[in-house]
KEKE-3310 file (N, C-alpha, C; in steps of 0.2 Angstrom, whole numbers, plus 5000, padded with zeros to 4 digits):
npx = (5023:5026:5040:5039:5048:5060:5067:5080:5097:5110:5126:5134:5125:5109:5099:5084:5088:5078:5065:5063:5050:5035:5034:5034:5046:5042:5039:5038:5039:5028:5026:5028:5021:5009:5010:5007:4996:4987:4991:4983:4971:4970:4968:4955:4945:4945:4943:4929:4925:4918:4907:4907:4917:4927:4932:4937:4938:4949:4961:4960:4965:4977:4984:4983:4977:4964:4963:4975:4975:4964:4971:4980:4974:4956:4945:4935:4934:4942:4952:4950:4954:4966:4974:4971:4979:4993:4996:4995:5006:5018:5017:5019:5029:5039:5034:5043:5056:5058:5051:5060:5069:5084:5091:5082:5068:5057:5058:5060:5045:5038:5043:5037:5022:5022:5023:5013:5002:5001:4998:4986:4980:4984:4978:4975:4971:4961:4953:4949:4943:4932:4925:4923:4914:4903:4897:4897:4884:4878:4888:4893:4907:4915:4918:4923:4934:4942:4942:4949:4961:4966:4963:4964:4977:4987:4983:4989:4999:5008:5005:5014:5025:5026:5025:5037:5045:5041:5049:5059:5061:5058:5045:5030:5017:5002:4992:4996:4992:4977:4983:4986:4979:4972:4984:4985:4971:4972:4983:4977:4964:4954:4959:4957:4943:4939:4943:4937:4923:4923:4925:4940:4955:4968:4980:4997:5013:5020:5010:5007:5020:5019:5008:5009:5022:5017:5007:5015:5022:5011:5008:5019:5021:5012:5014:5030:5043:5054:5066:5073:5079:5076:5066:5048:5037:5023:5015:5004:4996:4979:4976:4979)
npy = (6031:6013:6009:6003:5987:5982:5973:5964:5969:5963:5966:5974:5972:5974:5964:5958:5951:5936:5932:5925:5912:5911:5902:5881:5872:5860:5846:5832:5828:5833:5820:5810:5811:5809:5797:5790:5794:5787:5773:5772:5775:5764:5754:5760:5759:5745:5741:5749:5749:5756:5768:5770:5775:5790:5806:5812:5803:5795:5805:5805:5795:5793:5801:5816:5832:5838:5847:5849:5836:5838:5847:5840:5828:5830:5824:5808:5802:5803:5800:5784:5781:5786:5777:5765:5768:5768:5756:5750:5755:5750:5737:5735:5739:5730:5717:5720:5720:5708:5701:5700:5697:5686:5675:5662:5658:5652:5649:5661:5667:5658:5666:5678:5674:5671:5682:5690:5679:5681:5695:5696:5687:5692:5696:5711:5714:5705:5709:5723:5719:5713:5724:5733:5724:5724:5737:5741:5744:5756:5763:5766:5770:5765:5752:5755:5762:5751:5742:5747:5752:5742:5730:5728:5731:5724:5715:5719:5723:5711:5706:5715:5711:5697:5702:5708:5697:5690:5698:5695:5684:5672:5668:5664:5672:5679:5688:5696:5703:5695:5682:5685:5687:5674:5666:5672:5669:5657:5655:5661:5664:5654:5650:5662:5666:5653:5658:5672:5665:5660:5646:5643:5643:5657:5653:5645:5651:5639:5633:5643:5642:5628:5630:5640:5635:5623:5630:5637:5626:5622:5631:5635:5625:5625:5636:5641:5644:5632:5627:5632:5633:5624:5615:5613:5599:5595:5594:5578:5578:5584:5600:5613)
npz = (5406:5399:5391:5374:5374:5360:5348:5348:5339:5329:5329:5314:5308:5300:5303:5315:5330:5333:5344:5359:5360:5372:5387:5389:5382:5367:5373:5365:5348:5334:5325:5333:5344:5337:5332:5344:5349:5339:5342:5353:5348:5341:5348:5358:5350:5346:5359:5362:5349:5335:5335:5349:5354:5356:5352:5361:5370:5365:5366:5380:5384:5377:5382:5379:5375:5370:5362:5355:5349:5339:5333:5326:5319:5311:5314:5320:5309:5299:5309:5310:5297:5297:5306:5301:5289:5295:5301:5290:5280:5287:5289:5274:5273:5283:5271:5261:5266:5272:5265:5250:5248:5241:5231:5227:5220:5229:5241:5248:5242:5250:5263:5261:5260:5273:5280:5276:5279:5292:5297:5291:5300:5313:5329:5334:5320:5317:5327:5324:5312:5312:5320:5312:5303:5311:5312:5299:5293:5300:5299:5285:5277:5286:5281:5270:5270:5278:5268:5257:5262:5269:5266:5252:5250:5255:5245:5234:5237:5239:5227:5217:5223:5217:5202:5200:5204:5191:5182:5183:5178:5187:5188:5177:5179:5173:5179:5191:5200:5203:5207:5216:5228:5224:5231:5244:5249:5249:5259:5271:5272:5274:5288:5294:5291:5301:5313:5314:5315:5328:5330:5329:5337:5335:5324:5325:5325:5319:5313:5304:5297:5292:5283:5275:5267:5261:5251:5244:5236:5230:5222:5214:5208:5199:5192:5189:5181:5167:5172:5181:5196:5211:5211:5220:5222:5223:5237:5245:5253:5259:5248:5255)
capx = (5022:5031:5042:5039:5054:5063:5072:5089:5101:5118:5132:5135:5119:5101:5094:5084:5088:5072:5064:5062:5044:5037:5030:5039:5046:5039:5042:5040:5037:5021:5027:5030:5011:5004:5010:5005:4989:4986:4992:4978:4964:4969:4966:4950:4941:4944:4939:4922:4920:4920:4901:4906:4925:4926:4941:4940:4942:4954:4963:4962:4969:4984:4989:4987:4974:4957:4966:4980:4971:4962:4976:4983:4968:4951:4938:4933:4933:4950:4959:4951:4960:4975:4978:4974:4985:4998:4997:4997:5014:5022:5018:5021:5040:5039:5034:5048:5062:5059:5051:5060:5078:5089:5090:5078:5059:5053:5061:5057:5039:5036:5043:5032:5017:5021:5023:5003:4996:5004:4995:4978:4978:4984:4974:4972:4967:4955:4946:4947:4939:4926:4923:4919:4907:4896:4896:4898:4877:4878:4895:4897:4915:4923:4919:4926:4942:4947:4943:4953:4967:4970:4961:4967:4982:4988:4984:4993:5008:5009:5005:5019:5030:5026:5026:5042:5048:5040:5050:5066:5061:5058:5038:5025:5009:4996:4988:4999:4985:4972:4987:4991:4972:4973:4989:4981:4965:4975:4988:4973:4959:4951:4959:4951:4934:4939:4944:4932:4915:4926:4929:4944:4963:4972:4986:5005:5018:5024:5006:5007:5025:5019:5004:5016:5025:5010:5003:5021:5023:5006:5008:5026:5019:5009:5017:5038:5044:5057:5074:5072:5082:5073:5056:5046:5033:5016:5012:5002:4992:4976:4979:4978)
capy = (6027:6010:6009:5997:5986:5981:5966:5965:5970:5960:5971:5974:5969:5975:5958:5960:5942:5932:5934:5917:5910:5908:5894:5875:5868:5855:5840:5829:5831:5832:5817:5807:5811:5806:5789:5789:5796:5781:5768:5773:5773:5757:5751:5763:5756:5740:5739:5750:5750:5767:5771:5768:5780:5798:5810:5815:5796:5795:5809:5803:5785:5795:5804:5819:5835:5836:5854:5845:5828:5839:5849:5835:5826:5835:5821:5803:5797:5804:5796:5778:5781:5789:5772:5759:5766:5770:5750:5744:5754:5747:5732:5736:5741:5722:5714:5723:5718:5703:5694:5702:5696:5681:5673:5656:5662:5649:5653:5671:5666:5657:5671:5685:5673:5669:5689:5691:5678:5684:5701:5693:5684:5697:5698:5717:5715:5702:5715:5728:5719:5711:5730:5737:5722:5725:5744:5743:5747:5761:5768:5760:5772:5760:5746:5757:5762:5745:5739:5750:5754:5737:5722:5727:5735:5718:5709:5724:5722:5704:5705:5720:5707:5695:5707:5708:5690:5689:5702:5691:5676:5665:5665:5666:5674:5683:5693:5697:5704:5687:5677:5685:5685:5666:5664:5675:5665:5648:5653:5664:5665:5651:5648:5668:5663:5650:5662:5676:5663:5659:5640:5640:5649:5658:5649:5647:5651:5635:5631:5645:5642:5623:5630:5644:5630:5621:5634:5638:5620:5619:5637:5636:5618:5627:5644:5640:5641:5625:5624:5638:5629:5626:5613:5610:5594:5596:5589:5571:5579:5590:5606:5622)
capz = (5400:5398:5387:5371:5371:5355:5347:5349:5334:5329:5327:5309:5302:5301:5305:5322:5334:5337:5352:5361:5363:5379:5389:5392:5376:5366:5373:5358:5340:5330:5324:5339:5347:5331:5333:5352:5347:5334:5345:5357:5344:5339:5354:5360:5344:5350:5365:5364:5344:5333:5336:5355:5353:5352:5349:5370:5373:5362:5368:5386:5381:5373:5386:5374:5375:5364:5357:5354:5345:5335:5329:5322:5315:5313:5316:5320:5304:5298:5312:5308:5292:5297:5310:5297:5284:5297:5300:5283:5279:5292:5284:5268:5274:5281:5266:5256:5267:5273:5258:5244:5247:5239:5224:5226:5222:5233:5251:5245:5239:5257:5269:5262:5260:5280:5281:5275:5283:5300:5295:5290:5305:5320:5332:5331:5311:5318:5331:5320:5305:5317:5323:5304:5300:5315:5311:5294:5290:5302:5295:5277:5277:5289:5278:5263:5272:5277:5261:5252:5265:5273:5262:5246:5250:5256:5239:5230:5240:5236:5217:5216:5223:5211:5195:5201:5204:5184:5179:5185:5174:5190:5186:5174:5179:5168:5181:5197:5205:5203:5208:5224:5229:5226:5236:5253:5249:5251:5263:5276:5273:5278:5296:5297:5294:5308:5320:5316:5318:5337:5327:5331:5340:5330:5322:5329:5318:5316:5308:5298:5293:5288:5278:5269:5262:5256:5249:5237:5231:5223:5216:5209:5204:5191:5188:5190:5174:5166:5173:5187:5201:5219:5213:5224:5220:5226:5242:5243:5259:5255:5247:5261)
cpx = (5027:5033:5042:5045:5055:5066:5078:5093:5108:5123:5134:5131:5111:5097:5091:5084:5081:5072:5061:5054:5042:5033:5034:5040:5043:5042:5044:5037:5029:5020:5025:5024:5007:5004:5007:4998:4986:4987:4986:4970:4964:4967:4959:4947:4940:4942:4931:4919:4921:4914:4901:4913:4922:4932:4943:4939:4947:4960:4966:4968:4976:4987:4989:4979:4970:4960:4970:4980:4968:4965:4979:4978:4961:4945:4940:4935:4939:4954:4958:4956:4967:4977:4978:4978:4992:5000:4999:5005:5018:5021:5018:5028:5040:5041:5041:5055:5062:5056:5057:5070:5079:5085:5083:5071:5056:5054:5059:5048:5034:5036:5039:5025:5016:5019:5013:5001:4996:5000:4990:4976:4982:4980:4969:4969:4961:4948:4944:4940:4932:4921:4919:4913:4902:4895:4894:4892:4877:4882:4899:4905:4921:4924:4924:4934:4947:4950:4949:4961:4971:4970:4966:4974:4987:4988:4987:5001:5011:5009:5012:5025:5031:5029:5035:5047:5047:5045:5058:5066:5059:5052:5034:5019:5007:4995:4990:4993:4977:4977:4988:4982:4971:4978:4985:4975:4966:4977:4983:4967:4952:4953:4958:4949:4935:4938:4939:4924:4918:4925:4935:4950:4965:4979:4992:5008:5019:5019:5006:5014:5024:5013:5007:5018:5023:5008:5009:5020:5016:5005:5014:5026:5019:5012:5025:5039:5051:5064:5075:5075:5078:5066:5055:5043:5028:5014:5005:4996:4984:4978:4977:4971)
cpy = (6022:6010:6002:5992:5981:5974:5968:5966:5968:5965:5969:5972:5972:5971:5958:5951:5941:5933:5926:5920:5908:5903:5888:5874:5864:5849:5834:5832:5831:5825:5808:5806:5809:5798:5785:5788:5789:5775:5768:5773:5767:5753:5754:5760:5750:5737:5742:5751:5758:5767:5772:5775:5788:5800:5812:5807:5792:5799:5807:5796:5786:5800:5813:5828:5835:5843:5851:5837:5832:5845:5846:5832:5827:5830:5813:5798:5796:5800:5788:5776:5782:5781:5768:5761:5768:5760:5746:5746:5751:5741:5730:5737:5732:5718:5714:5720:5712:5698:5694:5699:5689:5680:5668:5661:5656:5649:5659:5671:5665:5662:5676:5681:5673:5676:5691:5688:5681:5691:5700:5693:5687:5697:5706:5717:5710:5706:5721:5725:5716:5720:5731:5732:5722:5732:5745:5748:5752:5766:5764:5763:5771:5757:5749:5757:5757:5743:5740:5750:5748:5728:5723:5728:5729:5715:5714:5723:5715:5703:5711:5715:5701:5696:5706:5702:5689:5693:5699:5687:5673:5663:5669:5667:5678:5688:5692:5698:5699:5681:5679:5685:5678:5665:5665:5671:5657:5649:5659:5667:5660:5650:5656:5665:5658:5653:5669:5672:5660:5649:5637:5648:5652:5655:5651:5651:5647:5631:5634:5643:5634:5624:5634:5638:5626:5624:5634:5632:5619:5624:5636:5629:5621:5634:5645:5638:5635:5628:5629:5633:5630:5623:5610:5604:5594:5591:5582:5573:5584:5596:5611:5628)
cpz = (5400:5395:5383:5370:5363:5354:5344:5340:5334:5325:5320:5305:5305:5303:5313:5324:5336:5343:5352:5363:5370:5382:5388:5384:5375:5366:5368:5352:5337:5328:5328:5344:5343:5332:5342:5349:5341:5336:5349:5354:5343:5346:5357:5354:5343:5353:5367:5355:5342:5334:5344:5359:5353:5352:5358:5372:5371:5365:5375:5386:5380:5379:5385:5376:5369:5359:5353:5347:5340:5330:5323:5317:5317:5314:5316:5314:5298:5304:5313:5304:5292:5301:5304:5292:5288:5298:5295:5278:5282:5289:5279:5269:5276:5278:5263:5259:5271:5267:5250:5243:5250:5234:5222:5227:5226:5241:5251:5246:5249:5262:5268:5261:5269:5284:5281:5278:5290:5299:5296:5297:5314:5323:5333:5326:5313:5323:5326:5315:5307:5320:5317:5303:5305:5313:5305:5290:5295:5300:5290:5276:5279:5285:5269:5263:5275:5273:5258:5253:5266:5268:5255:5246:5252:5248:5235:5232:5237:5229:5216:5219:5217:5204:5194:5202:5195:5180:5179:5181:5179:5190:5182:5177:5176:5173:5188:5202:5207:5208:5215:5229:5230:5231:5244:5255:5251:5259:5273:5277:5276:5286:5298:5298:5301:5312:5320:5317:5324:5336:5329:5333:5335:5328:5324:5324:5315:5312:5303:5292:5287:5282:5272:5264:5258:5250:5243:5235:5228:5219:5214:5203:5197:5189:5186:5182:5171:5166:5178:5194:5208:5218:5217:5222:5226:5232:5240:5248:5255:5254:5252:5257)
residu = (UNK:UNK:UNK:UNK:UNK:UNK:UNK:UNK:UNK:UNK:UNK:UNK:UNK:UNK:UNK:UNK:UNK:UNK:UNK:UNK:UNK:UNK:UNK:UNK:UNK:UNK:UNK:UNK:UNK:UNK:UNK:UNK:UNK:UNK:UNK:UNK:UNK:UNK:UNK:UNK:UNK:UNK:UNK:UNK:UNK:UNK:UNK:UNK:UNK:UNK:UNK:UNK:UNK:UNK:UNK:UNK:UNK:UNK:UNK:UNK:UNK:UNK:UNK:UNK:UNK:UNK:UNK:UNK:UNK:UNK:UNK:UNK:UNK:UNK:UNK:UNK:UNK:UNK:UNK:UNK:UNK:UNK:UNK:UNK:UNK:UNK:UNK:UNK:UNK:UNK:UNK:UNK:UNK:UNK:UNK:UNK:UNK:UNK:UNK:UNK:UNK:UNK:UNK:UNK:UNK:UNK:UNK:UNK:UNK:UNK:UNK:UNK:UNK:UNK:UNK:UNK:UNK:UNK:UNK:UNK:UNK:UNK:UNK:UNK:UNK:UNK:UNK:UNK:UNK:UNK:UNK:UNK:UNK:UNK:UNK:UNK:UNK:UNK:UNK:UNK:UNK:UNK:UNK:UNK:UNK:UNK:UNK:UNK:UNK:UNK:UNK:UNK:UNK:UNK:UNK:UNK:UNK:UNK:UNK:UNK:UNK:UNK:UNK:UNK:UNK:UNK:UNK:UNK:UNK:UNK:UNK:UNK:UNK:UNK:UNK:UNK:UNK:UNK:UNK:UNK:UNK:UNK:UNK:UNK:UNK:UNK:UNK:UNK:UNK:UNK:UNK:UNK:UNK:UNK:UNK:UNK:UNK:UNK:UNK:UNK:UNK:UNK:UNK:UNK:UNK:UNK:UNK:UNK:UNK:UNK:UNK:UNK:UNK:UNK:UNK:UNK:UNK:UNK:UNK:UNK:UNK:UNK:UNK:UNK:UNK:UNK:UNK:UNK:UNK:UNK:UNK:UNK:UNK:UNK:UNK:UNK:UNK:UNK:UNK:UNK)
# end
């Protein structure tokens, strides 16, 4: 009969040593596949659509096994949501450190408005949100979870900058969350619509950086409160 063996006992103490697990370690972290695995949605849902995606095409894309895929996130409709809000953090951290620093609210105002529209107008956020509105009457829970994760989450982040520039003294606005809604709606909303009906390219930088600035001088115009250093005066061109 074999004998059953035993775990080891360290000299002076009752505690028995762990027995090592067996099989290859784990190459990377739970972590570290999750971001894999989400980069690869983002792109498989791209290129054939989430009615067109599954989790083993997914799965392949990523390098990663379907046990393995569904360990970490249990369906379809979970891992649309985990990619868009794993992207609008990452743009939310963004926002925060590159709009929210120096003194002048106008150089301030312009970088994090250039930050959004750079967002808006990504080519990813444009296939993506081209994906949801052909889907959306099949699967009205895309159109929810953009909505909520990606569209608003944007005008939140921007009015939370705001509240916060108000809260400075350097502007008065009433309703943070109105105000950055009009802002995004000036500074990218319409050259979207261009580029989602295929009207027009997506914009350079050096257009957006000339529209950004546009877009502040007609808003500090009306919202900068009196002796706040840094006015602009409203352009002579049409408003953006």
């Amino acid at each position: 009969m074999a004998q059953r063996k035993t775990a080891k006992t360290e000299p002076g103490t009752d505690k028995a040593e762990p027995r090592r697990g067996r099989g290859r370690p784990q190459l990377r972290s739970d972590e570290e596949t999750r971001v894999i695995i989400l980069d690869a949605a983002r792109e498989e849902f791209a290129a054939n659509g989430f009615a067109g995606s599954s989790m083993e095409s997914v799965a392949r894309r990523s390098g990663v096994s379907t046990k393995t895929l569904y360990r970490l996130i249990p369906n379809k409709a979970a891992l649309f949501e985990a990619m868009i809000t794993d992207r609008q953090e990452k743009f939310v951290s963004a926002v925060r450190l590159r709009g929210c620093g120096g003194g002048d609210i106008e150089p301030a105002l312009r970088e994090a408005l250039l930050v959004c529209a750079e967002r808006v107008l990504n080519p990813d956020v444009i296939a993506m949100q081209r994906m949801v509105l052909a889907e959306s009457d099949k699967f009205p829970e895309l159109a929810r979870t953009f909505y909520t994760k990606a569209m608003r989450r944007t005008v939140t982040t921007l009015a939370k900058w705001l509240a916060a520039e108000k809260e400075r003294g350097l502007i008065a606005v009433e309703d943070a969350e109105l105000a950055a809604g009009m802002l995004l709606g000036m500074v990218a909303f319409e050259p979207q619509r261009a580029v989602m009906f295929g009207q027009q390219p997506l914009p350079k930088r050096q257009e957006l950086e000339r529209r950004a600035q546009r877009c502040v001088a007609l808003f500090l115009g009306g919202v900068r409160i009196s002796g706040v250093p840094g006015a602009l005066s409203a352009p002579r061109e049409a408003p953006c």
